[in-house]
C-alpha positions as CSV (number, residue, x, y, z in Angstrom):
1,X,-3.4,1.3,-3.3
2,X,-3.2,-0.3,0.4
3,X,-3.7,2.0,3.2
4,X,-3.2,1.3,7.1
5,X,-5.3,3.8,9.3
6,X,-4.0,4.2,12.8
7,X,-7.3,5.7,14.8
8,X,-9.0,4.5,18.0
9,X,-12.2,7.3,17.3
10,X,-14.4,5.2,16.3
11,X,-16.5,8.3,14.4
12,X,-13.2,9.5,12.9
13,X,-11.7,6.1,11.7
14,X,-15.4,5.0,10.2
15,X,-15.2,8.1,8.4
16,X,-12.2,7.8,7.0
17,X,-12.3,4.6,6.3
18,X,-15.5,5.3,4.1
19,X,-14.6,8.3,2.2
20,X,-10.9,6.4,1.4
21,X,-12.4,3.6,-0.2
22,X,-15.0,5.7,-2.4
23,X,-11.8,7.2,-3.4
24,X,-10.8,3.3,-4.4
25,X,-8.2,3.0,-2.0
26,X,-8.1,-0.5,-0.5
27,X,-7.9,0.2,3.6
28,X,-7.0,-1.3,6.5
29,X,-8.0,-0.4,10.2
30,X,-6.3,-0.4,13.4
31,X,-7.2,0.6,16.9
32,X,-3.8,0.3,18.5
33,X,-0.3,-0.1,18.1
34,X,0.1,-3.7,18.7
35,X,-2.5,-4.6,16.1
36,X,-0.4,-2.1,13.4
37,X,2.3,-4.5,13.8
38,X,0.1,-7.3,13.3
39,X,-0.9,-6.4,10.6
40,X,2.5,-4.8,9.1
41,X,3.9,-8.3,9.5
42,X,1.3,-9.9,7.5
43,X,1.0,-7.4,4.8
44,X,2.4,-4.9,3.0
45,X,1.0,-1.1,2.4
46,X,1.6,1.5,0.2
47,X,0.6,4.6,3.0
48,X,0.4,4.4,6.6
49,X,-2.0,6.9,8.2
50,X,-1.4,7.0,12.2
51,X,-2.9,8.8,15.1
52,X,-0.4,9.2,17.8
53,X,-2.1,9.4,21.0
54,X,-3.7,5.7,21.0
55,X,-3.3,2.2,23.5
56,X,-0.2,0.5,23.8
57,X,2.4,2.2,21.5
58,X,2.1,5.8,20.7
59,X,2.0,7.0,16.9
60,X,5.5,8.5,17.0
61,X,7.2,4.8,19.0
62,X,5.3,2.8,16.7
63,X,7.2,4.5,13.7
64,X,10.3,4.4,15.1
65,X,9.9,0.9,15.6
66,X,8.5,0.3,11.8
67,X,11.5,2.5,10.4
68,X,14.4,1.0,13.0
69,X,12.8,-2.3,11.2
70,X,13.9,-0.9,7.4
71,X,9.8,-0.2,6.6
72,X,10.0,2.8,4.3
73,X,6.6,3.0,3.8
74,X,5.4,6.7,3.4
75,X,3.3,7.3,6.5
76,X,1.2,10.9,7.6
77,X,0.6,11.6,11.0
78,X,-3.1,12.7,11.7
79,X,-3.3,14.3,15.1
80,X,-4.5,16.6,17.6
81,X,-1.0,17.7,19.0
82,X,0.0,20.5,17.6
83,X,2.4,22.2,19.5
84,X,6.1,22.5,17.5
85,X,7.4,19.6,19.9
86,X,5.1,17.4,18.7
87,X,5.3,18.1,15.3
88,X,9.2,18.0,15.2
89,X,9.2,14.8,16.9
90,X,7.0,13.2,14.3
91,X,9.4,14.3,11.5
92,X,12.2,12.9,13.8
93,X,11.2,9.7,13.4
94,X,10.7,9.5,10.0
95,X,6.7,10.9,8.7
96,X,6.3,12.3,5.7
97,X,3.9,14.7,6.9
98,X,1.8,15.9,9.7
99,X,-1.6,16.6,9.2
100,X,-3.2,18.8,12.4
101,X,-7.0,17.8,13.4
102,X,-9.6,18.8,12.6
103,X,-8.6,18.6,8.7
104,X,-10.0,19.0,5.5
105,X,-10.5,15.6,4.1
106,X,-10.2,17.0,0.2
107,X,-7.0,18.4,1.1
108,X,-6.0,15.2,2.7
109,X,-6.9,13.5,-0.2
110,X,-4.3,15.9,-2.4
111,X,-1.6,15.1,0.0
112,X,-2.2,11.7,-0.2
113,X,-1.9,11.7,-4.2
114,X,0.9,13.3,-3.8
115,X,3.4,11.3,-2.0
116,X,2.0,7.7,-3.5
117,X,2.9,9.8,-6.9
118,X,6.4,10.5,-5.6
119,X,6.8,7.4,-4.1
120,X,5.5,5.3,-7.2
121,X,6.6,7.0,-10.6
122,X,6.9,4.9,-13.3
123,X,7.7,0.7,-12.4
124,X,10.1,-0.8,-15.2
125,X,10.9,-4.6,-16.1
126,X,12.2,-5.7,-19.3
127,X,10.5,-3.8,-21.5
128,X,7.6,-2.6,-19.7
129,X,6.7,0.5,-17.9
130,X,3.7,0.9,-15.3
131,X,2.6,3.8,-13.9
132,X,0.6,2.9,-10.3
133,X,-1.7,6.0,-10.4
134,X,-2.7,5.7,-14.1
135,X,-2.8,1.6,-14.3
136,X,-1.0,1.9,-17.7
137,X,1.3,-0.4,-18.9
138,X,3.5,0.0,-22.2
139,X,5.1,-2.4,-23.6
140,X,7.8,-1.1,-26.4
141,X,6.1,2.1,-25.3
142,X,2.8,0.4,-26.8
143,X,-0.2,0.6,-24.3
144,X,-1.6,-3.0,-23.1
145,X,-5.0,-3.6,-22.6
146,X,-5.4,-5.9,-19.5
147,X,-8.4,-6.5,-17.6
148,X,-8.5,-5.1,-13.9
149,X,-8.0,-8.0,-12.0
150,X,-4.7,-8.9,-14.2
151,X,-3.7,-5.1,-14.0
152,X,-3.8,-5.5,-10.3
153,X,-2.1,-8.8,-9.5
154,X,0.8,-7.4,-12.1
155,X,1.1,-4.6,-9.9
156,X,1.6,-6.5,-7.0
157,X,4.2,-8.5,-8.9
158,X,6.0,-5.5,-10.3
159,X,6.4,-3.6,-6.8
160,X,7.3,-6.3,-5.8
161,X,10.3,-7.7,-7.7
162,X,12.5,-10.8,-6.6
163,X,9.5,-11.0,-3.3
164,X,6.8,-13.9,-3.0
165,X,3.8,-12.4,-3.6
166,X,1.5,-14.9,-1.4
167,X,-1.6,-16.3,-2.6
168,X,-3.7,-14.9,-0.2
169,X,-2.0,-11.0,-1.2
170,X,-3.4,-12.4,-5.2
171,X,-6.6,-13.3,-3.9
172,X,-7.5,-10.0,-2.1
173,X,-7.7,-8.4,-5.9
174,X,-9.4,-11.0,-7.8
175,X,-13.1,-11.1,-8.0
176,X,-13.8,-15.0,-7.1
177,X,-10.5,-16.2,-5.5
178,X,-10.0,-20.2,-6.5
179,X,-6.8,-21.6,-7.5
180,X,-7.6,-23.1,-10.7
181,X,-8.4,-19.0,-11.0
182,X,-5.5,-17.9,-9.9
183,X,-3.9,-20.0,-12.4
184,X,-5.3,-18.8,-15.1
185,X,-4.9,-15.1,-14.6
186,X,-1.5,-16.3,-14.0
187,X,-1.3,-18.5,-17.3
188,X,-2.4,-15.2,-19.5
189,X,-0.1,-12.3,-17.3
190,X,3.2,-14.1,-18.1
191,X,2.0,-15.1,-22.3
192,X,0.8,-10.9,-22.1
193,X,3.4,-9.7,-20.9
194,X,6.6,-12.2,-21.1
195,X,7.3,-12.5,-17.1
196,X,9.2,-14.9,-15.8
197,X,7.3,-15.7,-12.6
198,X,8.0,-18.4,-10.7
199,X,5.5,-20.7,-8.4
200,X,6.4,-21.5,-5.0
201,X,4.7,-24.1,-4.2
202,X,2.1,-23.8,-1.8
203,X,3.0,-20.1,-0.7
204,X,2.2,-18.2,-3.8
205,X,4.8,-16.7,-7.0
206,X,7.3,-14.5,-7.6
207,X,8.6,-12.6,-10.5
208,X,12.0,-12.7,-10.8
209,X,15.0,-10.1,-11.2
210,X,16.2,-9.7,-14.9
């Protein structure tokens, strides 16, 4: 799972960014608004955790902005402000929660769980099911026994449906990115699992709508 972290503390965001990726979550850091939509453009994330008080476009604008934009992605605010105004204005513009500092960061970690949970329950195509938290695909409601690398770049393909997944998006989750690589794990992901993925030529693949 892809997390964006909105923080200008340094001590806070190195912190974070530590403990989230001992939990395996794959993060991303930002210091300030313009860099979040940077890097929004270029990627995509499954949670977006944002500060509010930080340079060039506060927390709660930046939001706005990603959500007047059609970005759903489920995003906690994680500040200091915690007088009702505040709060209410962050669920105004479309958080999912509101986290107060100083926090608990196991409790963080529950929330967290929580919402990617809710927000990815079980993925379907054809006759496969994956469930994002577990990793566990079933096909004909018979488990399939990938490898981690192929479980991954699946998962990228299956959340994202009828998208390009880029070859730079495939080579973030292999081991020792090359192309004749990447077309191998391709080769055996569509004879495992019957996909009808397409190459783009140059730009990456996509698996298409059935």
């Amino acid at each position: 799972m892809k997390i964006l972290l909105l923080e200008d503390d340094s001590i806070l965001s190195s912190t974070l960014v530590k403990l989230l990726e001992l939990e395996d979550y794959d993060v991303s850091l930002a210091i300030d608004g313009n860099e979040v939509l940077e890097l929004t453009y270029e990627n995509k994330y499954d949670l977006y955790l944002f500060d509010i008080n930080v340079p060039y476009i506060s927390g709660t604008d930046l939001l706005k902005e990603l959500r007047d934009s059609g970005d759903t992605t489920p995003t906690f605010f994680i500040s200091a402000l915690i007088d009702i105004e505040s709060i209410s204005n962050g669920f105004d513009v479309g958080c999912d929660d509101y986290i107060k500092k100083p926090f608990d960061f196991d409790e963080l970690l529950i929330r967290i769980k929580s919402i990617l949970k809710k927000s990815y329950g079980d993925l379907k195509y054809k006759d496969l099911k994956y469930n994002p938290t577990s990793k566990e695909i079933l096909k004909d409601s018979v488990i399939i026994d990938m490898g981690l690398v192929e479980t991954a770049i699946f998962e990228l393909f299956i959340k994202n449906i009828s998208s390009i997944v880029t070859k730079n998006d495939i080579f973030d989750v292999m081991d020792n990115p090359t192309d004749v690589a990447l077309r191998a794990q391709i080769s055996r992901i569509k004879k495992t699992l019957d996909l009808d993925i397409t190459n783009i030529r140059g730009i990456g693949y996509r698996l298409e709508k059935v």
